[in-house]
N, C-alpha and C positions, 0 to 999 in steps of 0.2 A: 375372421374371428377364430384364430387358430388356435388363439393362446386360453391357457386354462382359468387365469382372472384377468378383468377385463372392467377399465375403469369406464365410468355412467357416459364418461364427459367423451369418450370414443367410440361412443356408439351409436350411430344416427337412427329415424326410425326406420330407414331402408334395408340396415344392417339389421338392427328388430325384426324387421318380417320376414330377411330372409334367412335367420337361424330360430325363431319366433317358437319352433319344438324344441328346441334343445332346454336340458334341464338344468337348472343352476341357481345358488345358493347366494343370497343378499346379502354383501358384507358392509356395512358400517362401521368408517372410520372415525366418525365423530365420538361414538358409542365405545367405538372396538370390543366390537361384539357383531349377532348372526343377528340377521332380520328373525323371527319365529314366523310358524305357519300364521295365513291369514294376516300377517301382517300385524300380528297383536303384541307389539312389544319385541325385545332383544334376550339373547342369552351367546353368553361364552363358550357354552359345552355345543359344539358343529354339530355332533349328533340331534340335539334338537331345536336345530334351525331349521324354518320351513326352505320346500323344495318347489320351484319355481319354475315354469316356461319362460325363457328368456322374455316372449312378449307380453305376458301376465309382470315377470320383475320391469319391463321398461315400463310400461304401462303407469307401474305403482310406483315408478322412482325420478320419470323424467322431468319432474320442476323442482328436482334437487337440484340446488348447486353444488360448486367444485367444492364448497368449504365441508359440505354433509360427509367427503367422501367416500363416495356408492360406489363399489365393483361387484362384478357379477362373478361366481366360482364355475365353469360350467362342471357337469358333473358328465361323470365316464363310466361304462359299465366297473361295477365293480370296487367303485373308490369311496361310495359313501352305503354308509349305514344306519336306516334310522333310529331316533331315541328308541325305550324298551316303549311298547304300550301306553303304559300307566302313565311316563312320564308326558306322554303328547296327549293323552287325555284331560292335564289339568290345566293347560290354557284356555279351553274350548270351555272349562267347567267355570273359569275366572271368567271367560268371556261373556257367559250366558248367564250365572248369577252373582257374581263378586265372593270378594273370602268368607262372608259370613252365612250365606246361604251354602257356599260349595263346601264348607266345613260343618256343618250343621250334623253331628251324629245320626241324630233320630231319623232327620228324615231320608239319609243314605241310607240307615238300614230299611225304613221303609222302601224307597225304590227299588233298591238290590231284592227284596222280596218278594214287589209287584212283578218285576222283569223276569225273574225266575219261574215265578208263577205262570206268566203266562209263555215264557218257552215253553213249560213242561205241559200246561192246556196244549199248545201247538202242536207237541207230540203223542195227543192222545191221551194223557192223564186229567180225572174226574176230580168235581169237586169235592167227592166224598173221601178218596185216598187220601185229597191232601189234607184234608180236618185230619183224619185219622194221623198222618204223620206227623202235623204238627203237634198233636195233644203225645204221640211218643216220643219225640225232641226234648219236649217240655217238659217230657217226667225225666228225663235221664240227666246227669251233672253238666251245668255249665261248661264248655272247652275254653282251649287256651286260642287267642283269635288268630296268631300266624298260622298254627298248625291248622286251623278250622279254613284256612285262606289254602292253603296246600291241599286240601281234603276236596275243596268249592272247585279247586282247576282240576286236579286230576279227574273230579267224578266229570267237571262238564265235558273233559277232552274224551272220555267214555261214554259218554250220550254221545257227542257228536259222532266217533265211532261208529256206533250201534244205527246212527240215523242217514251216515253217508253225508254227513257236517264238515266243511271244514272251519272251525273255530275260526282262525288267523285272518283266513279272507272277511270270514261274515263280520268278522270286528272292525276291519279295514275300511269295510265299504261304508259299515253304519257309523264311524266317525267320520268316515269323508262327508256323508248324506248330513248329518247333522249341523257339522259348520256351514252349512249351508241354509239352516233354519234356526239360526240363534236368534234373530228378532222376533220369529215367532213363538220361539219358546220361551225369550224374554219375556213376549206379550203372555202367556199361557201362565207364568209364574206370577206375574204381577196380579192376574185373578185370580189367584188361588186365596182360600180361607187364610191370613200370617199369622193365625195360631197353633193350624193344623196340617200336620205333611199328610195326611190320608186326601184323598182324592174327595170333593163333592160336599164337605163337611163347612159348612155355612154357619154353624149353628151360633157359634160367640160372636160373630160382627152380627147376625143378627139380633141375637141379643143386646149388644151394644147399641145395634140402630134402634131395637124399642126403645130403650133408656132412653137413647135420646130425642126421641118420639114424645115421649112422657114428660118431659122437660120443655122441651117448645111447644109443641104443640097441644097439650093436654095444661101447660101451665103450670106442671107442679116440680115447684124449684125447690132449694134444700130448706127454704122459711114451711113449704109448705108439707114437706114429710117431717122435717122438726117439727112440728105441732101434732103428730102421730105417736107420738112418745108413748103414751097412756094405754091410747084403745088400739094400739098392733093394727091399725087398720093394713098395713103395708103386708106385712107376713100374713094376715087373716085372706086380703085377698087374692092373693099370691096362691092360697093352698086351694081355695074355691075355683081360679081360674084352672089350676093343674089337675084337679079331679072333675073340670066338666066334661060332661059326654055330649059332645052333638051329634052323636048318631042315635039318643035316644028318646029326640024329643023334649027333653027339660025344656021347660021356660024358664031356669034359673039355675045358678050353680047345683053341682051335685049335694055339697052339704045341705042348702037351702031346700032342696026338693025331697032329700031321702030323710036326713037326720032334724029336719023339722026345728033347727036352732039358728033361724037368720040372727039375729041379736048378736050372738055367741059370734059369729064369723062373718056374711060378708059386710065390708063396712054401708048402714042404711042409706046413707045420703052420698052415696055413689052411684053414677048409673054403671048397670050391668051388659057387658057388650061383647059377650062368647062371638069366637071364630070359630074357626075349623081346628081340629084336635091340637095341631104343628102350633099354629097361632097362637091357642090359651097357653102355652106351654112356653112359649119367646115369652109371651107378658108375663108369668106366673115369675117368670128369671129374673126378668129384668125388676120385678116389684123386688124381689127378694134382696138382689143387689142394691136397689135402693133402700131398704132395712138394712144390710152391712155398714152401706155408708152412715146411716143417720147414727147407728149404734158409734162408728168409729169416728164421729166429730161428737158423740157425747160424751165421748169417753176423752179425746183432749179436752175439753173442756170441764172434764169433772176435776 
């Protein structure tokens, strides 16, 4: 196997195992184009085409046929160059969430944020510096984002610097680590809150699940908040549930107990059934949402 490409269909597995280290680049003739890393798809530009173990590329190629055809590029010190960074990063970022989560502004700036954040924890910096810096960020003029991208590489190649880092490799390894956990981190994204890129923030599918708690299981359909029209029972008890206090003892909402006007607010021929603070506050939402709605089908219908 002396020659530099090397068609699928001349290479046995015996010949696989015994050049099985050697490095080398997946060409596809059907495509005409490069295999990419991990095997995720094709591209034209060699530079970023994934880099293979002869026995990793037989492995993922040998029930091709001749029609597919597969050769192998071996690669030589010196002859190949990989894509920039950024560019090999966005397959792994398709791979793990599709274009519309990998494009997702907000919550890129979120991560970018987190991630920073907690390098700079890693090296010693407090959560108090960093409030203090973000509120002086925040008071000075918005930047222009390339130059702000120029400003983010030079300062981090100065941290690493200052900490004995080598940026290049550490980037290296935690892409390599990472294609290695995209089903996990599949799995990790798919339970995340899909309203909210902050971490841990439950609060609107929860919301959502009262509502629809309140619907099934409580029985009250939209015949049954239409007939609220009148006595705001929906908003009345909505504002009862949000200012109850169970840590003080009430037997009843906080209006009913302090301001001495049940009549005025919670509705009488409902039972009253306070949770824990978190809990009044999902139902107080979710009643309230069903006041939006019942206003915005009276309103087509007006």
């Amino acid at each position: 196997m002396s020659a530099n490409r090397v068609q699928l269909e001349d290479v046995t597995p015996a010949v696989a195992a015994a050049f099985g280290g050697n490095e080398c680049l997946i060409w596809s003739g059907e495509h005409a184009a490069w295999w990419r890393h991990n095997c995720e798809g094709y591209t034209v530009d060699r530079r970023m085409a994934g880099r293979y173990t002869i026995a990793t590329a037989y492995a993922a190629t040998c029930h091709c046929g001749p029609e597919k055809g597969i050769a192998f590029v071996q690669l030589e010190a010196g002859d190949w160059r990989p894509a920039p960074f950024q560019a090999r990063v966005q397959p792994w970022m398709l791979a793990c969430f599709g274009e519309m989560i990998a494009g997702d502004r907000e919550e890129r700036n979120h991560r970018f944020l987190e991630e920073a954040l907690e390098l700079v924890q890693s090296t010693g910096c407090t959560a108090s510096e960093a409030h203090q810096l973000v509120d002086y960020v925040f008071g000075r003029p918005v930047g222009e984002p390339a130059q702000e991208v120029g400003g983010t590489m030079v300062t981090l190649a100065a941290l690493c610097l200052a900490h004995d880092l080598d940026m290049h490799a550490a980037a290296e390894m935690e892409l390599a680590r990472i294609w290695t956990k995209v089903e996990a981190i599949r799995a990790k994204q798919a339970a995340k809150p899909k309203h909210s890129p902050l971490p841990g923030s439950t609060a609107i599918g929860d919301v959502a699940a009262e509502r629809a708690r309140q619907i099934g299981v409580e029985g009250w359909s939209l015949e049954h908040d239409d007939e609220h029209r009148r006595d705001l029972a929906l908003p009345r008890a909505a504002a009862c549930y949000a200012l109850a206090n169970p840590q003080s003892g009430d037997s009843g909402p906080f209006w009913i107990t302090h301001l001495r006007t049940p009549k005025q607010v919670w509705p009488y021929r409902w039972e009253w059934k306070p949770k824990d603070r978190r809990a009044n506050l999902v139902r107080a939402a979710a009643l309230l949402i069903a006041e939006i709605e019942r206003v915005d089908r009276e309103e087509r219908t007006a």
